[in-house]
MARZAVO-52015 format. One record per residue: x, y, z of N, C-alpha, C, O, CB in turn. Coordinates in Angstrom, 1 decimal, padded with zeros to 4 digits, always signed. Glycine has a CB too. Layout:
MARZAVO-52015
+--------+--------+--------+--------+--------+--------+--------+--------+--------+--------+--------+--------+--------+--------+--------+
|     nu |     nv |     nw |    cau |    cav |    caw |     cu |     cv |     cw |     ou |     ov |     ow |    cbu |    cbv |    cbw |
+--------+--------+--------+--------+--------+--------+--------+--------+--------+--------+--------+--------+--------+--------+--------+
|      X |      Y |      Z |      X |      Y |      Z |      X |      Y |      Z |      X |      Y |      Z |      X |      Y |      Z |
...
+--------+--------+--------+--------+--------+--------+--------+--------+--------+--------+--------+--------+--------+--------+--------+
END
This chain:
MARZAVO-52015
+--------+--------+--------+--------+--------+--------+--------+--------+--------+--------+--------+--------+--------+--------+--------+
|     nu |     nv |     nw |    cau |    cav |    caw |     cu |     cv |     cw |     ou |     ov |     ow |    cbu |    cbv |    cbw |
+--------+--------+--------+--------+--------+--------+--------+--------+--------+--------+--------+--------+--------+--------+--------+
| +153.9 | -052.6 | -016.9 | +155.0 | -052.4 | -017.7 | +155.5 | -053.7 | -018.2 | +155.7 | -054.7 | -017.4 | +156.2 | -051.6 | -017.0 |
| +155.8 | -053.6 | -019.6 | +156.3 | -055.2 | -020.2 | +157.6 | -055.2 | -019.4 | +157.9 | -054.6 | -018.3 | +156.6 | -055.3 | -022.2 |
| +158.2 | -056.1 | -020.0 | +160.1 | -056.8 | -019.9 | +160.4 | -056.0 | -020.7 | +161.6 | -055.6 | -020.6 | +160.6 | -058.5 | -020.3 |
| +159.7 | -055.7 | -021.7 | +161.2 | -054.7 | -023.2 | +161.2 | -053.2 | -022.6 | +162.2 | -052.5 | -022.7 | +160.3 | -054.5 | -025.7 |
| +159.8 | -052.6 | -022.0 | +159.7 | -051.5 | -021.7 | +160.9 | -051.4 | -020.7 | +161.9 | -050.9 | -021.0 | +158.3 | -051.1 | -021.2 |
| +160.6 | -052.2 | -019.1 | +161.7 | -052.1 | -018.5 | +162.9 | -052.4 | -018.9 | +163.7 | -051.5 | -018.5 | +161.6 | -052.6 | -017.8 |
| +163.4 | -053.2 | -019.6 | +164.5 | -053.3 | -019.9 | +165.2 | -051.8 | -020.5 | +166.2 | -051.3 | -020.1 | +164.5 | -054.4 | -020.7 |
| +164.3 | -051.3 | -021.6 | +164.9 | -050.1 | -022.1 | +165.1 | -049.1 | -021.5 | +166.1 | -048.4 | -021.6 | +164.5 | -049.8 | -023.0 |
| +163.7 | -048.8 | -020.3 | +164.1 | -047.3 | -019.3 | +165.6 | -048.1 | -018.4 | +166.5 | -047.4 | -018.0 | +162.3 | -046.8 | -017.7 |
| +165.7 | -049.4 | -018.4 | +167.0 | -049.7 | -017.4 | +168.1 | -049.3 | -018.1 | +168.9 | -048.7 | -017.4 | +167.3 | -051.3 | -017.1 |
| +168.3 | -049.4 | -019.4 | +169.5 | -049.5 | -020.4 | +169.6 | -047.7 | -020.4 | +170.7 | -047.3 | -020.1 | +169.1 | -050.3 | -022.3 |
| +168.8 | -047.1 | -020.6 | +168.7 | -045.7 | -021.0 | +169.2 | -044.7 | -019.0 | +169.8 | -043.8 | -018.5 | +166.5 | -045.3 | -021.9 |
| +168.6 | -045.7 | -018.6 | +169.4 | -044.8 | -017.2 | +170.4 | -045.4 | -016.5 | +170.8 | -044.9 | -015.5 | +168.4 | -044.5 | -016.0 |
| +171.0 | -046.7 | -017.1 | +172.3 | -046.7 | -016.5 | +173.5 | -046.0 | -017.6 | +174.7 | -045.6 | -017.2 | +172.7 | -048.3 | -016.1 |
| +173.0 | -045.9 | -018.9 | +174.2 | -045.4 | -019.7 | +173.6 | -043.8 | -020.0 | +173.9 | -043.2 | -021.0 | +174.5 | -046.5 | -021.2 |
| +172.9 | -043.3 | -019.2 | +172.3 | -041.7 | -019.5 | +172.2 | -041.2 | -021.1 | +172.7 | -040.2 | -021.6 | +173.5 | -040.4 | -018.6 |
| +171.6 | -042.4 | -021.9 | +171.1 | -041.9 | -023.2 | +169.5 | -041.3 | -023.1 | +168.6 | -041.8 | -022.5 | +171.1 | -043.3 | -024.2 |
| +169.4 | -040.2 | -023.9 | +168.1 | -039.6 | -024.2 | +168.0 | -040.4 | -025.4 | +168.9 | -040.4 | -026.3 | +168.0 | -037.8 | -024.4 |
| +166.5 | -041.5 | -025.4 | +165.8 | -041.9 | -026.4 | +165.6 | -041.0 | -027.4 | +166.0 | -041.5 | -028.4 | +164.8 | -042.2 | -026.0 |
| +165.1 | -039.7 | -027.6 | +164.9 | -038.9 | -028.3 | +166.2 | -038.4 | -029.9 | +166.1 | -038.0 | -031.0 | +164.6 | -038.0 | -027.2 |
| +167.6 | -038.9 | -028.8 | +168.2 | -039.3 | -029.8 | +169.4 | -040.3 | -030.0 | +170.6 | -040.2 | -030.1 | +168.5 | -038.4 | -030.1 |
| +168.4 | -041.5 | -030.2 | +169.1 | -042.8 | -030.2 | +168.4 | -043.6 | -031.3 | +167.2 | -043.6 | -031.1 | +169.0 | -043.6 | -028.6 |
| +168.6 | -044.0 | -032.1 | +168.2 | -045.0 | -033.0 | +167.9 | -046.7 | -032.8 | +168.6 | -047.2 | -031.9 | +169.1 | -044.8 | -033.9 |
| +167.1 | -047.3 | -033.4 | +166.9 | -048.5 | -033.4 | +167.1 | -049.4 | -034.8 | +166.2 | -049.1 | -035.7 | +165.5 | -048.6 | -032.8 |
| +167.8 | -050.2 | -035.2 | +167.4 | -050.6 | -036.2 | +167.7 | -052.0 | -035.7 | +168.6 | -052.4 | -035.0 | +168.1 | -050.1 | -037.5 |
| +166.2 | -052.9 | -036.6 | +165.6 | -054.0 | -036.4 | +165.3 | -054.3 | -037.6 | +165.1 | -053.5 | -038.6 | +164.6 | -054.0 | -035.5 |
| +165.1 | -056.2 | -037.6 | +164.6 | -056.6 | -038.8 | +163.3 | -056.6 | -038.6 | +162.6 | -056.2 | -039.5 | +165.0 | -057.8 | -039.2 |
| +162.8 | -057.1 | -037.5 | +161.6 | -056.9 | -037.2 | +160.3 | -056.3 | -036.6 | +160.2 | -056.3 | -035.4 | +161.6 | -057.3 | -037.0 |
| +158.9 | -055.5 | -037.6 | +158.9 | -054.4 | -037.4 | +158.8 | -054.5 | -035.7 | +159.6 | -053.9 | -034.9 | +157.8 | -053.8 | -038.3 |
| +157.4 | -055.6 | -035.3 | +156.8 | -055.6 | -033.8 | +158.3 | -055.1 | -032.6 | +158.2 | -054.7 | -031.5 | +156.1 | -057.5 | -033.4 |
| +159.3 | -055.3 | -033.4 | +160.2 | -055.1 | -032.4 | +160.9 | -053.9 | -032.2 | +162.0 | -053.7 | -031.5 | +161.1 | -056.0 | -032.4 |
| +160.3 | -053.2 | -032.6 | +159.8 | -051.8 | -032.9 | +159.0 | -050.4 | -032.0 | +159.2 | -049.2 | -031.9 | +159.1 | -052.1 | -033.7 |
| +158.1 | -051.4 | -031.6 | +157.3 | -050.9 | -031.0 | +157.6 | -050.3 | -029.4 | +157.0 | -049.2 | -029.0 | +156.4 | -051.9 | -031.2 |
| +158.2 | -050.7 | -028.8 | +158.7 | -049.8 | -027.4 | +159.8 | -049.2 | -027.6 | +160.1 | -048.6 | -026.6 | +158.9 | -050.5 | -026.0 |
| +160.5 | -049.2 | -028.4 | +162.0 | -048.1 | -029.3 | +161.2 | -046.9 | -029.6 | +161.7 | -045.7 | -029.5 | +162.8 | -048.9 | -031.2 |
| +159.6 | -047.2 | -030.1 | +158.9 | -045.8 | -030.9 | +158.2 | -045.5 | -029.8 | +158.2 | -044.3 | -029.7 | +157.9 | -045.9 | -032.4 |
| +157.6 | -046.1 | -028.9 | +157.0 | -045.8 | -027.8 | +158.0 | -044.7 | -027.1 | +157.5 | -043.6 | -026.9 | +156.8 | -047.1 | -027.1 |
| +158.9 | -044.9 | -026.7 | +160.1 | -044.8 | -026.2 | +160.4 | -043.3 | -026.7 | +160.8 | -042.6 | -025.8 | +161.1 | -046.0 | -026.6 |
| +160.3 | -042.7 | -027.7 | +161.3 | -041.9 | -028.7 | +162.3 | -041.9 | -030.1 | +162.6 | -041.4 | -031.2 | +161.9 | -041.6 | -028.1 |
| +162.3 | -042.8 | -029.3 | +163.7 | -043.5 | -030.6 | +163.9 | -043.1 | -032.3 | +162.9 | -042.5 | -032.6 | +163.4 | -045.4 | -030.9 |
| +164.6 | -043.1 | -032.9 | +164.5 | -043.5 | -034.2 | +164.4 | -044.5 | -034.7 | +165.4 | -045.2 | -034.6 | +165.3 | -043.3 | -034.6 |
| +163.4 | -045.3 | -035.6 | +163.6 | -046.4 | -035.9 | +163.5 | -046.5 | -037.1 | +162.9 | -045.6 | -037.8 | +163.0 | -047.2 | -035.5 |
| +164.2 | -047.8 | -037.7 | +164.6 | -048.2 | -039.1 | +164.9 | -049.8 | -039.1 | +165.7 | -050.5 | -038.6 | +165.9 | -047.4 | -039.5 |
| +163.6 | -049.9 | -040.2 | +163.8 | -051.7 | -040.5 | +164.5 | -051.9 | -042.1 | +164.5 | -051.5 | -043.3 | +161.9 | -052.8 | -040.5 |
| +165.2 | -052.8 | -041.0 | +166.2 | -052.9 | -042.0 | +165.7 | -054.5 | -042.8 | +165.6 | -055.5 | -042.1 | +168.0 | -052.9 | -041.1 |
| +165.4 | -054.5 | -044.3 | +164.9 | -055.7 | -044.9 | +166.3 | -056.3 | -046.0 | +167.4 | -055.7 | -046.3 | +163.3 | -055.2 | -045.9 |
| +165.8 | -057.5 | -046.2 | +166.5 | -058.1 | -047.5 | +166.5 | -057.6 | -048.7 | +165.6 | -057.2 | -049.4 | +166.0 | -059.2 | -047.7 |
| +167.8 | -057.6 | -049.0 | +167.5 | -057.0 | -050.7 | +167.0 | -058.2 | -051.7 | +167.0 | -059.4 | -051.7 | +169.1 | -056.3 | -051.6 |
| +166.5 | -057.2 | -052.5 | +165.7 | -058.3 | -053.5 | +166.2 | -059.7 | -053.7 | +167.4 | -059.5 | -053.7 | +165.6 | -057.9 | -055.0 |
| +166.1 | -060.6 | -053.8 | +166.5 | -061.7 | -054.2 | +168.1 | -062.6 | -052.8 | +168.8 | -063.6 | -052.8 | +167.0 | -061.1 | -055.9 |
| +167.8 | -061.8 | -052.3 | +168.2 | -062.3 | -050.9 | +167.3 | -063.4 | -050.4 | +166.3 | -063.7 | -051.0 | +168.2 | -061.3 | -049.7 |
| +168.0 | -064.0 | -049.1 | +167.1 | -065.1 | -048.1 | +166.7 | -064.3 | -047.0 | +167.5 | -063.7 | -046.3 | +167.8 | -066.4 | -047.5 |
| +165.3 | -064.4 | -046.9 | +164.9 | -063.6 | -046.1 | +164.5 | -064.9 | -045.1 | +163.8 | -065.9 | -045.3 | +163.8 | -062.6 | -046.7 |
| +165.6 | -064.1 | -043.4 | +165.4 | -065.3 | -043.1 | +164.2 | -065.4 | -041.8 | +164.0 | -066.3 | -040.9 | +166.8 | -065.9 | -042.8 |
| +163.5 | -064.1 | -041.9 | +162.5 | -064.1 | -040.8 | +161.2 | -064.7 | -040.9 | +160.6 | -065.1 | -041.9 | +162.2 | -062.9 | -040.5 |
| +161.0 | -064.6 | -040.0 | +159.4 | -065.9 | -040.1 | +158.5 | -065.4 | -040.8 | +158.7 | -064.2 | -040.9 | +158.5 | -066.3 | -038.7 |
| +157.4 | -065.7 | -041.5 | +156.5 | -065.3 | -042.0 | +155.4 | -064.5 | -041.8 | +154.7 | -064.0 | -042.7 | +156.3 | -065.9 | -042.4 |
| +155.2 | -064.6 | -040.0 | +154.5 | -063.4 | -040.0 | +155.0 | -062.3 | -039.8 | +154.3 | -061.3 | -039.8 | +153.6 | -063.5 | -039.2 |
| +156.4 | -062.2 | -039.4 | +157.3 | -061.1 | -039.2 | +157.6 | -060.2 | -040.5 | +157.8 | -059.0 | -040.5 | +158.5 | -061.7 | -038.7 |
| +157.6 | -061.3 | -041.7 | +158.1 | -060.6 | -042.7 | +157.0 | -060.3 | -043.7 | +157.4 | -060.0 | -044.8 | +159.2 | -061.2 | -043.1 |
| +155.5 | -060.3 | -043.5 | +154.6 | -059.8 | -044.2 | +153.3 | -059.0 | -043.1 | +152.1 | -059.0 | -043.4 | +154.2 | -061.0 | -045.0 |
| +153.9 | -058.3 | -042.1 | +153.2 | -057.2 | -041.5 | +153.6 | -055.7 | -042.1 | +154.3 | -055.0 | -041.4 | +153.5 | -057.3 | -039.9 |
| +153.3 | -055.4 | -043.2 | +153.8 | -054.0 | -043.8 | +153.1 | -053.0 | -042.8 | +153.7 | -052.4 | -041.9 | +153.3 | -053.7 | -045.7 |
| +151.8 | -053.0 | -043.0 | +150.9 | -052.3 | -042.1 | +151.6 | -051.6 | -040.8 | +151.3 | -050.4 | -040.4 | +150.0 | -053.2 | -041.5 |
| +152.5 | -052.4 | -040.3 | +153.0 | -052.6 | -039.1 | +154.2 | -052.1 | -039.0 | +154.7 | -051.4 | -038.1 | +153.0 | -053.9 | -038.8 |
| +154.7 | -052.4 | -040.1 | +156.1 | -051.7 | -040.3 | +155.9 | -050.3 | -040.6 | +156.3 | -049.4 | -039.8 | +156.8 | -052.3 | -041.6 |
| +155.3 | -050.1 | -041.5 | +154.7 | -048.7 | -042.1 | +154.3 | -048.0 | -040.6 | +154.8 | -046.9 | -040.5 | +153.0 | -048.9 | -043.4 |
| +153.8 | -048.2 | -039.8 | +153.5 | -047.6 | -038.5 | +154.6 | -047.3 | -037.2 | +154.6 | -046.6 | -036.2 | +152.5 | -048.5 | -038.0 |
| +155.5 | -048.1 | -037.9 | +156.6 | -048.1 | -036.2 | +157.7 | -047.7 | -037.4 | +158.4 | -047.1 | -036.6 | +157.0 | -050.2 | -035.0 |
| +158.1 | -047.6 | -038.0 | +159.7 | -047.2 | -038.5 | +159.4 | -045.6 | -039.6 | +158.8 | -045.2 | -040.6 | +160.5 | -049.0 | -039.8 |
| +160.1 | -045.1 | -038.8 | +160.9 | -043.8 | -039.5 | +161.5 | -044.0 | -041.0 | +161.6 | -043.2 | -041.9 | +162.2 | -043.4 | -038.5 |
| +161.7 | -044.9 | -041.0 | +162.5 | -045.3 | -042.6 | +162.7 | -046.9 | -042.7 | +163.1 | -047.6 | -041.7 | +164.4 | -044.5 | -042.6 |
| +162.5 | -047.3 | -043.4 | +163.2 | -048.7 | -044.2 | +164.3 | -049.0 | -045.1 | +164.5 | -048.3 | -046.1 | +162.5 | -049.3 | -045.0 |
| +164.9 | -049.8 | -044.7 | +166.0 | -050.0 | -045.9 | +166.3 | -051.3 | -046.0 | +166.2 | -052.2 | -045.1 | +167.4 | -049.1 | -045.7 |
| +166.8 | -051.4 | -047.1 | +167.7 | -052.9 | -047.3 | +169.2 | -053.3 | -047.9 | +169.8 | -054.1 | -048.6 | +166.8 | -053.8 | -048.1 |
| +169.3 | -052.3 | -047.5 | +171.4 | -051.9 | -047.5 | +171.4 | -051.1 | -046.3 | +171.2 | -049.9 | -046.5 | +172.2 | -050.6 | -049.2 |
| +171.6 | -051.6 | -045.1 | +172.3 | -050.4 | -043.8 | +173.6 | -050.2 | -043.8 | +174.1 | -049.7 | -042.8 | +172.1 | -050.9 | -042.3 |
| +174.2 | -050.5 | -044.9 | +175.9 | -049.9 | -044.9 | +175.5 | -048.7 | -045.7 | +175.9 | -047.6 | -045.3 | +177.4 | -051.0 | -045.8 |
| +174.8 | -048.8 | -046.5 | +174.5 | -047.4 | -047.7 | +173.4 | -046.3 | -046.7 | +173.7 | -045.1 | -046.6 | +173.4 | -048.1 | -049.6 |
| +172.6 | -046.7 | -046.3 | +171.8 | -046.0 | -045.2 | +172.9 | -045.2 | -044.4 | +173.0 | -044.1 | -044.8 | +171.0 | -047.0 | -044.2 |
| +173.6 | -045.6 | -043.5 | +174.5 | -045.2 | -042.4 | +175.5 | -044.4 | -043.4 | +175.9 | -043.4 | -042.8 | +175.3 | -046.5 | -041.3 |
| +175.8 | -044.5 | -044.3 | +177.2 | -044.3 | -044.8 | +176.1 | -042.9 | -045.5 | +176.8 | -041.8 | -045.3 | +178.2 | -045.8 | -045.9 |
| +174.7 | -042.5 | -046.2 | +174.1 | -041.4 | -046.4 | +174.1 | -040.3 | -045.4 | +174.6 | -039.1 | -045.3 | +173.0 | -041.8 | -046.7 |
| +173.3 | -041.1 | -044.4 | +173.1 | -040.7 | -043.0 | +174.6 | -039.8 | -042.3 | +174.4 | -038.7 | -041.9 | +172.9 | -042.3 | -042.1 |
| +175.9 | -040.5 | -042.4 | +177.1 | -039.8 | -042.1 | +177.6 | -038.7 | -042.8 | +178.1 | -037.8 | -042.2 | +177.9 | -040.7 | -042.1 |
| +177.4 | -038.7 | -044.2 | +177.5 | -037.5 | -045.4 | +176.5 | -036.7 | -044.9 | +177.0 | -035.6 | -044.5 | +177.0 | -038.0 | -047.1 |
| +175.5 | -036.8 | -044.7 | +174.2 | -036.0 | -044.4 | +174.6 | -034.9 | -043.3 | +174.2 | -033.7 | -043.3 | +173.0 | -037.1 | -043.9 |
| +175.6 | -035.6 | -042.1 | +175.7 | -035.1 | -041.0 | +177.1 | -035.0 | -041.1 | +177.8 | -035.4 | -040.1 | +175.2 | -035.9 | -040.0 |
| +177.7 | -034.4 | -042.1 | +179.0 | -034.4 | -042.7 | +179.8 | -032.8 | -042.7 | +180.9 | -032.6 | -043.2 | +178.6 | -035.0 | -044.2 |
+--------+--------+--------+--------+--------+--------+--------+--------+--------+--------+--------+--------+--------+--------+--------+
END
């Protein structure tokens, strides 16, 4: 078992959250990957066009990668969450 794996079964059984319904949002997809392992919801959250994108470069050209670990992408998470809340409204 990695450090992120443990860390998250630690986090999820001292605060009695079910992964199944808990969300993740990250900029980066790889960091992703034991949130989806896990259950989770995930969502990478990117730069809007013409922003500074300030993540490194192999972080921020693994689409592949992204495309495989996130449930959704966005690049407005106030407009995301604020859908998301209407939705569940």
């Amino acid at each position: 078992m990695t450090y992120a794996e443990a860390a998250y079964d630690a986090f999820f059984r001292r605060y009695g959250i079910d992964p199944m319904g808990a969300a993740m949002f990250e900029d980066v997809a790889k960091n992703l990957i034991v949130p989806r392992e896990r259950g989770m919801t995930t969502v990478l959250v990117t730069p809007k066009p013409g922003q500074t994108d300030h993540r490194l470069p192999h972080d921020k050209s693994n689409a592949r990668l992204a495309a495989a670990l996130a449930d959704a992408v966005t690049d407005d998470l106030g407009g995301f969450l604020a859908r998301l809340n209407d939705a569940l409204a």
